[in-house]
C-alpha positions in Angstrom: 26.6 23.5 24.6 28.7 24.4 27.7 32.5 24.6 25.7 33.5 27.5 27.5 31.6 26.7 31.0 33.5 28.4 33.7 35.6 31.2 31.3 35.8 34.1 31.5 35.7 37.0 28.0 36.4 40.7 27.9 35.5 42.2 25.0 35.9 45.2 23.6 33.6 47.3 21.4 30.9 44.9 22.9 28.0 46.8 22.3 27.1 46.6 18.8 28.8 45.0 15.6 31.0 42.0 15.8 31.5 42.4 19.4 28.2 42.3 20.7 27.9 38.8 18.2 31.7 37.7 20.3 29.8 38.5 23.5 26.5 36.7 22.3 28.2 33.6 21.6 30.4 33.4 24.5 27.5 33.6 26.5 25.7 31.2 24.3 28.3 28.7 25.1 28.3 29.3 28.6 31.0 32.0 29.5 30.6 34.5 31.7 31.1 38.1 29.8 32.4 41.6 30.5 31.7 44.2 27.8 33.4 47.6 27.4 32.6 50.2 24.6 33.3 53.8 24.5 29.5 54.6 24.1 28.1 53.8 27.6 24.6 54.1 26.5 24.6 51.4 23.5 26.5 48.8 26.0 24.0 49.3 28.5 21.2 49.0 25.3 23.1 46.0 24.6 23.0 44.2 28.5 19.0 44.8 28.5 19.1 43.2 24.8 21.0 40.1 25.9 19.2 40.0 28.9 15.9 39.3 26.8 17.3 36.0 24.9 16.6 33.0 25.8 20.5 31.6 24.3 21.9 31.9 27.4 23.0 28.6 28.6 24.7 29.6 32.2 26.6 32.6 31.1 26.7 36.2 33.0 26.8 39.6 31.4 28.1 42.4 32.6 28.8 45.9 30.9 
């Protein structure tokens, strides 16, 4: 699915939790995403583990 194809997201607290499932999903559905989290390390951990899946269906990432 491709609901929220040419969107845009910011979320916040994107790196772990509930955010990083926000960010997931977006992306899932097409969205392009931009994360920010107060621990820089676990949102770059988080781009290299969304970067992995395969449930990206035209989405970008950025943290």
């Amino acid at each position: 699915m491709t609901q929220l194809a040419g969107q845009s997201a910011l979320i916040t607290g994107g790196a772990r939790g509930i955010g990083l499932a926000f960010a997931k999903a977006h992306l899932a559905e097409g969205a392009q995403v931009a994360i920010g989290d107060i621990d820089v390390g676990r949102a770059e951990a988080a781009e290299y583990i969304v970067a992995q899946t395969d449930n990206v269906d035209g989405g970008n990432w950025m943290s």
